[in-house]
C-alpha positions as CSV (number, residue, x, y, z in Angstrom):
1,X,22.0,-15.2,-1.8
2,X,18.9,-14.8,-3.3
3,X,16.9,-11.2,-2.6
4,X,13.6,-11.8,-1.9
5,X,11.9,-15.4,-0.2
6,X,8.6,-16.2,0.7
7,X,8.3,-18.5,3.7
8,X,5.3,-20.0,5.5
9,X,5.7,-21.4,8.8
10,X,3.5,-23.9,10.7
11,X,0.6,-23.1,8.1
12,X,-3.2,-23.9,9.2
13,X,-6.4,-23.5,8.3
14,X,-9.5,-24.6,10.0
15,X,-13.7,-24.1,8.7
16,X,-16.2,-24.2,10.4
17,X,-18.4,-27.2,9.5
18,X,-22.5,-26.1,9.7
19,X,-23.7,-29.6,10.9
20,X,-22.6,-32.6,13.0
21,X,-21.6,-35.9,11.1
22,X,-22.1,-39.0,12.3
23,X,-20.1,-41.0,9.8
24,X,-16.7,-41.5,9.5
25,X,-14.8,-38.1,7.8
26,X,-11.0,-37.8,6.7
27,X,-9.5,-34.5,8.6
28,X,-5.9,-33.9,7.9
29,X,-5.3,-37.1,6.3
30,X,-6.0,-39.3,9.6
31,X,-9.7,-40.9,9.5
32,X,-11.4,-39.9,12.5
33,X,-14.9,-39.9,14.0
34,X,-16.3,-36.4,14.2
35,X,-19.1,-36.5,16.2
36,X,-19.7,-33.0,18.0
37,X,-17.0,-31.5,15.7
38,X,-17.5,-28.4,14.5
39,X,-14.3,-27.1,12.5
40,X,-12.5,-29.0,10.1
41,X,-8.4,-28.8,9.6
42,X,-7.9,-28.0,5.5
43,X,-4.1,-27.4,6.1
44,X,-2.0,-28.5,9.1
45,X,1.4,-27.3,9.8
46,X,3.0,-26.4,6.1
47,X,6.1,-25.3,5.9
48,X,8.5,-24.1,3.1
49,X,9.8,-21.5,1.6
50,X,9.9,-19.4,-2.5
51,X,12.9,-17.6,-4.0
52,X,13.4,-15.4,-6.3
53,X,14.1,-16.6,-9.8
54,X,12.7,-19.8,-8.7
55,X,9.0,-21.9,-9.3
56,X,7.2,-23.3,-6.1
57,X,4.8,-26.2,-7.7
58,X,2.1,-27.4,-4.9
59,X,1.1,-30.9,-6.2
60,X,-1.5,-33.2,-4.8
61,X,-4.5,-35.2,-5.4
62,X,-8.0,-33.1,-5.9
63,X,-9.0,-32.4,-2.4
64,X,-5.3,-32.2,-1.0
65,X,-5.7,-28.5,-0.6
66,X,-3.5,-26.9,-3.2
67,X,-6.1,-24.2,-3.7
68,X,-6.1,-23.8,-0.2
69,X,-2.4,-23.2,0.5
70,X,-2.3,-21.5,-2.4
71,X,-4.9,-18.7,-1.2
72,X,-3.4,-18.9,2.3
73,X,-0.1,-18.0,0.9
74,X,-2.0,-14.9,-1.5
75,X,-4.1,-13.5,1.8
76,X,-7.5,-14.8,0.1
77,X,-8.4,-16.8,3.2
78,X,-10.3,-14.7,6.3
79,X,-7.7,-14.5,9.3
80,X,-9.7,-15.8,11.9
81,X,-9.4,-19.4,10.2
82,X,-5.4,-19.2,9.7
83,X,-2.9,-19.8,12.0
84,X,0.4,-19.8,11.4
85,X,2.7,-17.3,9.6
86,X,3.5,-16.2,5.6
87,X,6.7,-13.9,5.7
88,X,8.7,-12.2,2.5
89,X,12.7,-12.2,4.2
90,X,11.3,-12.8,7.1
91,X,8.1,-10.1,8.1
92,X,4.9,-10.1,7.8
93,X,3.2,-8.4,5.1
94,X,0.0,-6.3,5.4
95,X,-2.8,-7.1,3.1
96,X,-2.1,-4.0,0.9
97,X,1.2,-4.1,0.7
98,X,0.8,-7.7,-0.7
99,X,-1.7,-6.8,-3.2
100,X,0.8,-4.4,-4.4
101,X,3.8,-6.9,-4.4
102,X,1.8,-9.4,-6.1
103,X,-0.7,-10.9,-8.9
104,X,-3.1,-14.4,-8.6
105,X,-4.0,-15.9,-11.8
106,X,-6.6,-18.1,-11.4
107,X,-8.1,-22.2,-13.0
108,X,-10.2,-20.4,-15.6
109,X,-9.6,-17.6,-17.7
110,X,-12.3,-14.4,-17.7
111,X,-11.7,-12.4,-19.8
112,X,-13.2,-9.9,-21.8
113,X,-14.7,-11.8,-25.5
114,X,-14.9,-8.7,-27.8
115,X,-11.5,-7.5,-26.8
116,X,-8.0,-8.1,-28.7
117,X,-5.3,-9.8,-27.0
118,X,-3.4,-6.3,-27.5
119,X,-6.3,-4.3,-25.9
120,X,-7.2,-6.4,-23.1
121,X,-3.1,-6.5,-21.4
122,X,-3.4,-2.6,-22.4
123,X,-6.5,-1.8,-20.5
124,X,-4.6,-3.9,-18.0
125,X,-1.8,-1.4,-17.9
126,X,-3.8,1.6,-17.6
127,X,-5.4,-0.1,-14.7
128,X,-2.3,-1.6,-13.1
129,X,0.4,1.2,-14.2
130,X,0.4,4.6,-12.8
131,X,-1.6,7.5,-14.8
132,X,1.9,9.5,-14.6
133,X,3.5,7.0,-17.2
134,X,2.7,7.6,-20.5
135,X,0.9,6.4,-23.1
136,X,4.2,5.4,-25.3
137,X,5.4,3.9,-22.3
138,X,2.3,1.3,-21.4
139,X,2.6,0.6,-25.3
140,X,6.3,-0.3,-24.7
141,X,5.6,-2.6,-21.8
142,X,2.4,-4.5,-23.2
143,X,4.6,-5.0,-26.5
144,X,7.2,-6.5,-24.1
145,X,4.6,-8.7,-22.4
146,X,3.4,-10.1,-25.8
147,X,7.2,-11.1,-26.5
148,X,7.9,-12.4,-23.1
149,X,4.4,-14.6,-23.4
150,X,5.2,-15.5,-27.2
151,X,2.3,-13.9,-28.2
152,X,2.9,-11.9,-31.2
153,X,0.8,-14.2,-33.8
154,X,-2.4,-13.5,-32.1
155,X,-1.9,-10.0,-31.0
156,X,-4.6,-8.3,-33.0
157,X,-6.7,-11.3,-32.3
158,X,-10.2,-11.5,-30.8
159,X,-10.3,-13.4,-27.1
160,X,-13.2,-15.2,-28.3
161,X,-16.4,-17.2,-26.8
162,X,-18.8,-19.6,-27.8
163,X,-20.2,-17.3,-30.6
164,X,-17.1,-15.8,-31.7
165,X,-14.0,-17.6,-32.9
166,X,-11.0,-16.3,-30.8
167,X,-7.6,-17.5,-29.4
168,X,-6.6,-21.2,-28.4
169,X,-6.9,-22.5,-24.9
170,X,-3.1,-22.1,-24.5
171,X,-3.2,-18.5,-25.8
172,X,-5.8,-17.4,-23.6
173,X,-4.0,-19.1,-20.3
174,X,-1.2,-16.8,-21.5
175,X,-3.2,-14.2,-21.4
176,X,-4.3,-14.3,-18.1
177,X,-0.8,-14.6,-17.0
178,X,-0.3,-11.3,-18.9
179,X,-2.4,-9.8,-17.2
180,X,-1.1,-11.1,-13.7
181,X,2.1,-9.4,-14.5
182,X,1.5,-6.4,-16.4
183,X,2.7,-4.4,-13.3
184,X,5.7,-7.2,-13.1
185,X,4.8,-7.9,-9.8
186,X,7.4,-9.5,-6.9
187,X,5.4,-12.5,-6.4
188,X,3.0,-14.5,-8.7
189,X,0.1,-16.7,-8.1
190,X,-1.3,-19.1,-9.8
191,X,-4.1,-21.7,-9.6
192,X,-3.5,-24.8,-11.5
193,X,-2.2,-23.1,-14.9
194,X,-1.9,-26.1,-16.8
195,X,-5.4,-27.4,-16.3
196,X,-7.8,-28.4,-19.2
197,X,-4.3,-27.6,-21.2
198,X,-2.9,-30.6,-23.9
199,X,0.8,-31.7,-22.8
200,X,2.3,-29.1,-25.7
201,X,0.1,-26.0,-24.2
202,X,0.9,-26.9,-21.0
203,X,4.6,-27.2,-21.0
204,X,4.5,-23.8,-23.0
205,X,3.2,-22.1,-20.1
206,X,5.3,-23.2,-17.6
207,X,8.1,-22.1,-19.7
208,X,6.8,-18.4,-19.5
209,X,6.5,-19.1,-16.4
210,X,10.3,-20.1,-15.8
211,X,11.3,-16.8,-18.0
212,X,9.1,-14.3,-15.5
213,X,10.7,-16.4,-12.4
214,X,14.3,-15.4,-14.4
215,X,13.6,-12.6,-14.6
216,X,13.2,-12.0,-10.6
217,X,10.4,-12.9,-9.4
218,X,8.7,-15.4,-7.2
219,X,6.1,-17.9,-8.7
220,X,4.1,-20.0,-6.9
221,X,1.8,-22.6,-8.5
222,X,-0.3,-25.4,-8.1
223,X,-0.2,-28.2,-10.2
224,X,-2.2,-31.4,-10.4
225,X,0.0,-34.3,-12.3
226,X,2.9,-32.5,-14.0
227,X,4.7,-34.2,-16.8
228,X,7.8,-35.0,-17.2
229,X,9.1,-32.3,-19.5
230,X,7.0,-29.8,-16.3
231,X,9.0,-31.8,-13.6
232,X,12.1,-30.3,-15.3
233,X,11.1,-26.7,-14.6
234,X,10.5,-26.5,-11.4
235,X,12.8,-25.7,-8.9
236,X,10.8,-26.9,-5.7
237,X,8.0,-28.6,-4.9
238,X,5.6,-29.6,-2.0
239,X,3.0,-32.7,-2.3
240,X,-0.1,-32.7,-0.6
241,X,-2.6,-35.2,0.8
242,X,-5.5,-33.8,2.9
243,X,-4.0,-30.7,3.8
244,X,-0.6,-32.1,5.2
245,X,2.7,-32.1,3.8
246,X,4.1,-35.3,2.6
247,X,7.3,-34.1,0.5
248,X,8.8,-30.1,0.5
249,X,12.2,-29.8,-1.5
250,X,14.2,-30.1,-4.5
251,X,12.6,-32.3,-7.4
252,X,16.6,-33.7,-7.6
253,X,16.1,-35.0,-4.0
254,X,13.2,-37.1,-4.4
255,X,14.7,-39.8,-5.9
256,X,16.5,-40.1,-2.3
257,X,13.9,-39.1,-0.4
258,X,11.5,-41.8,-1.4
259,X,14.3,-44.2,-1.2
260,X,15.2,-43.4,2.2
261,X,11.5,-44.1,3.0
262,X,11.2,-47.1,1.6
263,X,9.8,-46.9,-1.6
264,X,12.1,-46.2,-4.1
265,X,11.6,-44.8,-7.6
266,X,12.2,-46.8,-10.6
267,X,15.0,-45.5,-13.0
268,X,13.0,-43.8,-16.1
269,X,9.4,-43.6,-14.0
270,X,7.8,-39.7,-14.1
271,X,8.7,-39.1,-10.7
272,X,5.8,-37.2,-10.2
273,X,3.3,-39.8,-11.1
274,X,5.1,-42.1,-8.9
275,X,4.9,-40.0,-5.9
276,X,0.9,-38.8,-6.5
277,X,0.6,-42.8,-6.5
278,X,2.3,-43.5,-3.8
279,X,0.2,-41.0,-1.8
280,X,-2.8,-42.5,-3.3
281,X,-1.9,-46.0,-1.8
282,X,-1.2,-44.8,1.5
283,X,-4.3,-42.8,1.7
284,X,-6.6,-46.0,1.4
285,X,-4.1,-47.9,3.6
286,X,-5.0,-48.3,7.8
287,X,-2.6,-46.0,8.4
288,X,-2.8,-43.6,5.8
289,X,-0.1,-40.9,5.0
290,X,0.7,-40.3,8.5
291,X,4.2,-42.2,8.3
292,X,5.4,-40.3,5.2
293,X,4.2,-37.2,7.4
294,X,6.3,-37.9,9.8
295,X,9.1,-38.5,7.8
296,X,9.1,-35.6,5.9
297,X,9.2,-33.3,9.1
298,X,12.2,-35.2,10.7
299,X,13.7,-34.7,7.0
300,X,12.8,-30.9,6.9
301,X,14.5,-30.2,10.3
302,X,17.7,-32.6,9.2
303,X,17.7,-29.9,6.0
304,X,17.0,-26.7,8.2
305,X,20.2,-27.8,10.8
306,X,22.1,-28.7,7.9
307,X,21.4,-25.4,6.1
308,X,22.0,-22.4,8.5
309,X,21.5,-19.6,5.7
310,X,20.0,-16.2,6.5
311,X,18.2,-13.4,4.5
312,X,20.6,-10.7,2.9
313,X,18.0,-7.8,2.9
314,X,15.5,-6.9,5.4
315,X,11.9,-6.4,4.2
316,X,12.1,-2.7,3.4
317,X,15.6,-3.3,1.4
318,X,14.3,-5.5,-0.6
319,X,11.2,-3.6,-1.7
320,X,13.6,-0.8,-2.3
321,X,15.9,-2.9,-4.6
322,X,12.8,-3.8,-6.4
323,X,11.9,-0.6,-7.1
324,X,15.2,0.0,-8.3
325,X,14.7,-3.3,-10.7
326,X,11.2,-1.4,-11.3
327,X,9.1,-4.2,-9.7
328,X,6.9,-1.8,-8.1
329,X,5.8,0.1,-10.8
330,X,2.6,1.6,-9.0
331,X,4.9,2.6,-5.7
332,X,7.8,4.6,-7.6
333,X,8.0,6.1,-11.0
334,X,11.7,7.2,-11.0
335,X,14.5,6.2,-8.8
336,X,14.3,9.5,-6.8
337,X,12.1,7.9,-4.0
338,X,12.7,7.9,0.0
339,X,13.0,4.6,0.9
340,X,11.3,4.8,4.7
341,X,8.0,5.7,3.1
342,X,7.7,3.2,0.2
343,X,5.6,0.6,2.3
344,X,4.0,3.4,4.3
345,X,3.2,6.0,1.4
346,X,2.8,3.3,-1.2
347,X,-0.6,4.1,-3.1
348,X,-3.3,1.4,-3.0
349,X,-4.8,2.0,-6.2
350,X,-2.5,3.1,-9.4
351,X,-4.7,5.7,-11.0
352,X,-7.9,8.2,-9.3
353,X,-11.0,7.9,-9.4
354,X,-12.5,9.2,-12.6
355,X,-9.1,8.1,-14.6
356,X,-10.9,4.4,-13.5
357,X,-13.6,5.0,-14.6
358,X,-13.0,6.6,-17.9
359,X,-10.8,3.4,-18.7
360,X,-13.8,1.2,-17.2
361,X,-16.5,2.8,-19.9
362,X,-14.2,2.8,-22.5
363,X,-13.4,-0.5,-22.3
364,X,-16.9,-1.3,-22.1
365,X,-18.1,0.1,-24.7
366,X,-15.5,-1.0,-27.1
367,X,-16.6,-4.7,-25.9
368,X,-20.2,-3.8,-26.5
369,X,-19.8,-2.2,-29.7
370,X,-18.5,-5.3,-31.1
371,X,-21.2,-7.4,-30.7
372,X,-24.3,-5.3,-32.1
373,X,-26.9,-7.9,-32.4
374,X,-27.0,-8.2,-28.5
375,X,-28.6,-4.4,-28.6
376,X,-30.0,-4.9,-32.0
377,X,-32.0,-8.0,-30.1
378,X,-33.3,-5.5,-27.0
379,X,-34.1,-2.9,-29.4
380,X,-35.9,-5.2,-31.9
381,X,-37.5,-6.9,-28.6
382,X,-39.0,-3.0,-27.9
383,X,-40.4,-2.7,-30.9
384,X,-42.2,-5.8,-30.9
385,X,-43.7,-4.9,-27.5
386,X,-44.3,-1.5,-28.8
387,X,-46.1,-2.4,-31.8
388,X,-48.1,-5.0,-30.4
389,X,-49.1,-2.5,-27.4
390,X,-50.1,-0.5,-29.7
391,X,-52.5,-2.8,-32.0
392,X,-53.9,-4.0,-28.5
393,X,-54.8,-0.3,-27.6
394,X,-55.6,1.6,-30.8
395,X,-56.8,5.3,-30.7
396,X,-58.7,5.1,-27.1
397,X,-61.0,7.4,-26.7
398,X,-61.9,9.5,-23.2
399,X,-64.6,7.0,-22.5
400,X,-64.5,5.4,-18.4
401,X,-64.0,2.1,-20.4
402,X,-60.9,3.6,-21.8
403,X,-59.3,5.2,-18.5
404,X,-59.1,2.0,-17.5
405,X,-57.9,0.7,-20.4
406,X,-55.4,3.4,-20.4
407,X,-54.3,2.2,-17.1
408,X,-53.8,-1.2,-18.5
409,X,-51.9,0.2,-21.1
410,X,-49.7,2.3,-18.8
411,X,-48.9,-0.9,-15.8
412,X,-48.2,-3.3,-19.1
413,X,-45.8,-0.8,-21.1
414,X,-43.8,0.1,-17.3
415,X,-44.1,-3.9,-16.6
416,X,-42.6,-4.4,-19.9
417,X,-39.8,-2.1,-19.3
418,X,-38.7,-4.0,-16.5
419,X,-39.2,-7.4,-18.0
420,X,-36.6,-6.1,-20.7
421,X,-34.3,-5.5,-18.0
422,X,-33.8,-8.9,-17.6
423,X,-31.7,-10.2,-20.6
424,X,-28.2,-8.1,-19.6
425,X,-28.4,-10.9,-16.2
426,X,-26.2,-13.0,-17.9
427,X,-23.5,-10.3,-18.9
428,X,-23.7,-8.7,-15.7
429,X,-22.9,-11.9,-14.0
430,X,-20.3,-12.4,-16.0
431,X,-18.8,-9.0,-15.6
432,X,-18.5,-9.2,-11.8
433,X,-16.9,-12.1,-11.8
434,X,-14.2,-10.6,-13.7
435,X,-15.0,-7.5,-11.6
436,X,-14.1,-9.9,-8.6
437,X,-10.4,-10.8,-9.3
438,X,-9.7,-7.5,-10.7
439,X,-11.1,-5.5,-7.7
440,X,-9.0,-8.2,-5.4
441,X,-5.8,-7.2,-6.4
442,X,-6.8,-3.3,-6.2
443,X,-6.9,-2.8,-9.8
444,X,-9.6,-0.1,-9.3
445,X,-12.2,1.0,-6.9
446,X,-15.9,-0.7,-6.2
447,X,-17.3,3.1,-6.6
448,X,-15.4,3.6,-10.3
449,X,-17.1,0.4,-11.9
450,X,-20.4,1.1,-10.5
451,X,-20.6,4.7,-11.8
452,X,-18.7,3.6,-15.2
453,X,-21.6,0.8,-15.4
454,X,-23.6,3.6,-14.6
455,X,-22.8,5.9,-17.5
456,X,-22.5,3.7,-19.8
457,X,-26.0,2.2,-19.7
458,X,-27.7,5.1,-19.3
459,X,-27.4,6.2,-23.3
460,X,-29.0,2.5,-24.3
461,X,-32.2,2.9,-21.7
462,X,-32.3,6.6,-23.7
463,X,-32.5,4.9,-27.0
464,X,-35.0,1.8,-25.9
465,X,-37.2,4.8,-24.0
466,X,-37.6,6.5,-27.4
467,X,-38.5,4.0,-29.3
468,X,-41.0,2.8,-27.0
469,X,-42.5,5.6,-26.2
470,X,-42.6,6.3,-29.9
471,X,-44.4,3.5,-31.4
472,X,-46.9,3.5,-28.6
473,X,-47.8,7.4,-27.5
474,X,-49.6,8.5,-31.3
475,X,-50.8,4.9,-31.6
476,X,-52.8,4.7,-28.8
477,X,-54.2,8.2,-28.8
478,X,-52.6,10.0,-25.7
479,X,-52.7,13.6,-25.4
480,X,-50.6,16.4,-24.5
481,X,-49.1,17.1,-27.6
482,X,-45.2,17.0,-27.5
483,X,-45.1,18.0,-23.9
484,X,-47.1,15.0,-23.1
485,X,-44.7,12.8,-25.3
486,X,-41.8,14.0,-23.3
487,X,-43.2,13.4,-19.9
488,X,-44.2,9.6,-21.5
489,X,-40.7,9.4,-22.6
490,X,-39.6,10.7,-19.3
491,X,-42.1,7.8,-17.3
492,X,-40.7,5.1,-19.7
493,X,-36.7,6.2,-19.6
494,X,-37.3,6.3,-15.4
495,X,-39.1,2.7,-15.3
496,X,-35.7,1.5,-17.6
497,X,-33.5,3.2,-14.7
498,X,-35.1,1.8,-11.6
499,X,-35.9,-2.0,-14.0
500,X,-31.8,-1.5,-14.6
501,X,-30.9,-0.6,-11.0
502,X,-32.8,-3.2,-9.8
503,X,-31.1,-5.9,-11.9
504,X,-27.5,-5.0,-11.4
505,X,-28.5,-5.4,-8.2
506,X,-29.3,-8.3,-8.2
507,X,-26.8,-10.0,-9.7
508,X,-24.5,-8.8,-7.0
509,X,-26.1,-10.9,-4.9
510,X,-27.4,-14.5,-6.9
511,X,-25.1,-16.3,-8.5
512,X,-26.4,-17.8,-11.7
513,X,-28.4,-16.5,-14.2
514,X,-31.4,-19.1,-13.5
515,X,-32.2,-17.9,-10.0
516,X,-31.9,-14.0,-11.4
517,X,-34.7,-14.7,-14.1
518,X,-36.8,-16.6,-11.3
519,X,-36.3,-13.4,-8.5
520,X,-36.9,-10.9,-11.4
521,X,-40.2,-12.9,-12.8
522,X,-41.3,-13.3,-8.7
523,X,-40.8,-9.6,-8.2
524,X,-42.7,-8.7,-11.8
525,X,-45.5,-10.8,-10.7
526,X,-46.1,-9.2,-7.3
527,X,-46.2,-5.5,-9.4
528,X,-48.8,-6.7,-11.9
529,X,-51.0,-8.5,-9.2
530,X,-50.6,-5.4,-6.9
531,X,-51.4,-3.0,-10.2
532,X,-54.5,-4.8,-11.6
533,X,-57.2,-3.6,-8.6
534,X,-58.5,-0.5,-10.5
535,X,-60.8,2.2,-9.0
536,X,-64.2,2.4,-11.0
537,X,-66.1,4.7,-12.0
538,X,-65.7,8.6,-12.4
539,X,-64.3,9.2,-9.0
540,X,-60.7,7.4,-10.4
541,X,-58.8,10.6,-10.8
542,X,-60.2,12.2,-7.6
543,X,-59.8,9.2,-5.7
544,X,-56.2,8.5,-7.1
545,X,-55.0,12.2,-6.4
546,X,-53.7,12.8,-10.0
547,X,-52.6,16.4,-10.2
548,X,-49.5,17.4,-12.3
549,X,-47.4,17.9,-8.9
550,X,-48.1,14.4,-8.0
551,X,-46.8,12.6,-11.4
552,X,-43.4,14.3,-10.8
553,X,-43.7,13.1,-7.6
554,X,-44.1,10.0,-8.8
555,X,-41.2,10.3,-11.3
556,X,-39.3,11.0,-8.3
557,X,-40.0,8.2,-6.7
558,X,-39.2,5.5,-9.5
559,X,-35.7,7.7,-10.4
560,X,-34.9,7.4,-6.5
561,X,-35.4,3.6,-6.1
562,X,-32.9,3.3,-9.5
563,X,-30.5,5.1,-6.9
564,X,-31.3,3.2,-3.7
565,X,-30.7,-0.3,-5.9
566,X,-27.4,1.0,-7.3
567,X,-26.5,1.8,-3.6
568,X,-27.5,-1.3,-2.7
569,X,-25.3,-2.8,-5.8
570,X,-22.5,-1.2,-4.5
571,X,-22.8,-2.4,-1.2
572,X,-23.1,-5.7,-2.6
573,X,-19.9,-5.7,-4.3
574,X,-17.5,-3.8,-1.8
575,X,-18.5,-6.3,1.0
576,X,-19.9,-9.2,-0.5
577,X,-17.4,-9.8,-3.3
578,X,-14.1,-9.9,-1.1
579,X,-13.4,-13.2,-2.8
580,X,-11.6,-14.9,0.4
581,X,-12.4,-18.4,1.7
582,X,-14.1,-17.6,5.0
């Protein structure tokens, strides 16, 4: 008997729908009026069950819901829209407990561009391993990953983007599997693995995927029009047509199965193709899929009387044997371990806090420090403003035209800080997306990545600060000597800080890059329409209130809105990136 099974019972899901329709809408495969609805069914009453050593492939048409069981079965959906049950030998798991047990690779690979194969499952380790194994003994199990994943040609090679020539398709899907089971979770996730793949890539993967199911553990995938050669790998499968199960069993039996309901397949067809055709014709007949429906549920009970088996191990057995098989790498570290407190005392996150975010920044930096034009770009972009600031307001002299001019000079260089801010929107979006899954699966803490972010930007805004301030404070004739440079330096390096803040920010919250530039320019605009009404006259300083308490006051200020923003960032991201289908 097999020692650890996944089952889902009676599986459904319901959404809520914002609007009444008045036109005819499929729900659940049957076409219905909805008028007055407001929840739609996206999975009705699924049923089956994942073993060990074995692949579960979820097959369907787009819009059958093979997503949607999938992130049913991996806890991504909110509870209050699930009914139904997902048991491993027969209990329910708590969320972090499964987070633990488990990994989700999902359709498209994020990854890290800058990074070698080699260093990105490595950083993986030190996320996902605990900080009490060593060094030699993360090296030892990313080495074993490359060989598991056949990916010892392109270990010292770049991921790769656009700009930067990297790994294939094929190798980076591999990848992401990597890191999915760097820990060598109990169960694995996946979310149509083979897409955008050619046939050759394709039936590679699912061949590492067989080997990690070998090797004892559960994998779960969806899987839009599998191959023939794929057919032959997987152990059981369940076909979908809006949200309802049409087939759940052996791919041996569905030669039978089909033949028992009428349609049988042709000697030498992909049985596959026949079936997601099949499906297809039904769906656009009157009656739709509800027959084959029906029939697979009377053949799923005939199966369930005519197999009476039973689980071996309870729940908490079978977490300690995988311990034991060292499955749960992040619960127990040697096989000394009390076996009553390894769902209770199991640790949510593998490593502490600063350990997270020591491997966050350094990890960062390396991927920054590969790609030097993208700072050598901002910093040449400074200089340019700097310069030109400075032709515009040469030498000003202590005239009332000047002060004003001076106060031109000072809203345009702090507008121009924030502008600048602007062009990391596209990186950060793209960092918490990855941010996103990782953080999903407990890899490390909201807090860590937003004070890692946090150190490692500041020494760039240092670096753009002194070169503005530079180019600009001797050019256009302030005074104060060096202690008046430093307080510049000081005004600019704060404006960066709250300009930064304020963007990482918001690209918590927007979610493409176009809609960040429009917010940013919006909010720029309201500063320089609100900073353009100048006092006249020789009453300015006495009317503004300038005294050398109040500039550091004003410091102060800017410096504290950089905090408030990151606050906000981070509320951003621990509640609004929970990545779960509501």
């Amino acid at each position: 008997m097999e020692l650890v099974n996944v089952t889902t019972n009676h599986t459904q899901l319901s959404v809520k729908i914002n609007r009444k329709r008045t036109n005819p809408t499929y729900i659940a495969g049957a076409r219905t009026k909805s008028s007055g609805l407001n929840q739609k069914v996206l999975l009705n009453d699924i049923s089956g069950e994942a073993r060990e050593g074995e692949i579960l492939a979820i097959l369907g048409a787009s819009g059958s819901g093979k997503s949607t069981l999938i992130d049913a079965l991996a806890n991504r959906v909110s509870k209050g829209s699930l009914k139904g049950s997902v048991t491993l030998n027969g209990e329910i798991l708590e969320s972090r407990i499964l987070k633990t047990l488990s990994a989700y690779v999902m359709q498209d690979d994020l990854l890290f561009p800058m990074l070698t194969v080699e260093e990105t499952l490595m950083f993986s380790a030190d996320f996902r391993l605990p900080c009490s194994l060593s060094i030699q003994g993360k090296s030892a199990r990313v080495q074993a990953v490359i060989d598991q994943l056949g990916l010892q040609n392109a270990a010292k090679t770049m991921i790769g983007d656009e700009g930067h020539r990297g790994i294939s398709g094929g190798e980076r899907r591999r990848v992401s599997i990597g890191i999915g089971i760097i820990h060598s979770p109990v169960i694995l996730f996946l979310d149509e693995p083979t897409s955008g793949l050619d046939s050759t890539s394709a039936f590679q993967v699912v061949m590492v995927l067989q080997q990690i199911a070998q090797s004892g553990s559960i994998v779960i995938m969806s899987v839009h029009q599998p191959s023939y050669r794929i057919l032959g790998l997987l152990n059981h499968l369940i076909f979908l047509s809006y949200g309802e199960a049409v087939y759940s069993g052996s791919p041996a039996n569905l030669s039978y199965f089909f033949s028992e309901f009428g349609h049988p397949i042709h000697q030498n067809e992909n049985k596959a193709e026949f079936v997601l055709d099949l499906i297809r014709e039904l769906e656009g007949s009157p009656g739709g899929v509800k027959s084959l429906v029906e029939f697979n549920r009377s053949w799923l009970k005939d199966m369930k009387c005519a197999s009476s088996e039973g689980f071996s191990l309870s729940l908490r057995d079978a977490m300690s044997a995988c311990v034991t098989t060292r499955k749960l790498a992040s619960a127990a570290t040697t096989d000394n371990y009390d076996v009553s407190s390894i769902s209770t005392g199991m640790s949510t996150f593998a490593n502490p806090f600063w350990t997270e975010i020591i491997f966050l920044a350094k990890r960062s930096i390396k991927n920054s420090s590969r790609q030097p034009e993208v700072f050598g770009m901002r910093l040449g972009g400074i200089l340019l403003t700097g310069f030109t600031l400075a032709t515009i307001f040469w030498q000003l002299d202590n005239s009332p035209r000047s002060i004003q001019e001076r106060w031109a000079f000072y809203i345009l260089t702090l507008a121009s800080c924030f502008y600048i801010c602007a062009d990391v929107i596209p990186v950060y979006l793209q960092h918490r997306y990855i941010y996103i899954r990782e953080a999903a699966y407990n890899t490390y803490r909201c807090s860590s990545y937003v004070v890692s972010n946090t150190i490692v930007t500041i020494p760039s805004m240092a670096i753009l600060s002194i070169a503005l301030a530079t180019t600009t404070f001797w050019a256009v004739g302030l005074s104060g000597g060096i202690h008046g440079f430093v307080f510049f330096f000081i005004t600019i390096f704060s404006s960066f800080w709250a300009g930064s803040s304020f963007i990482s920010f918001l690209t918590g919250v927007v979610p493409h890059a176009m809609v960040g530039y429009a917010i940013n320019l919006a909010v720029l605009g309201m500063k320089l329409t609100a900073t353009t009404c100048f006092t006249k006259g020789a009453d300015i300083l006495r009317d503004q209130g300038l005294t050398d308490l109040n500039k550091w006051e004003c410091i102060l200020v800017t410096v504290a809105w950089g905090f408030f923003f990151r606050i906000l960032w981070y509320v951003c991201l621990l509640f609004g990136s929970k990545n779960k289908r509501s």
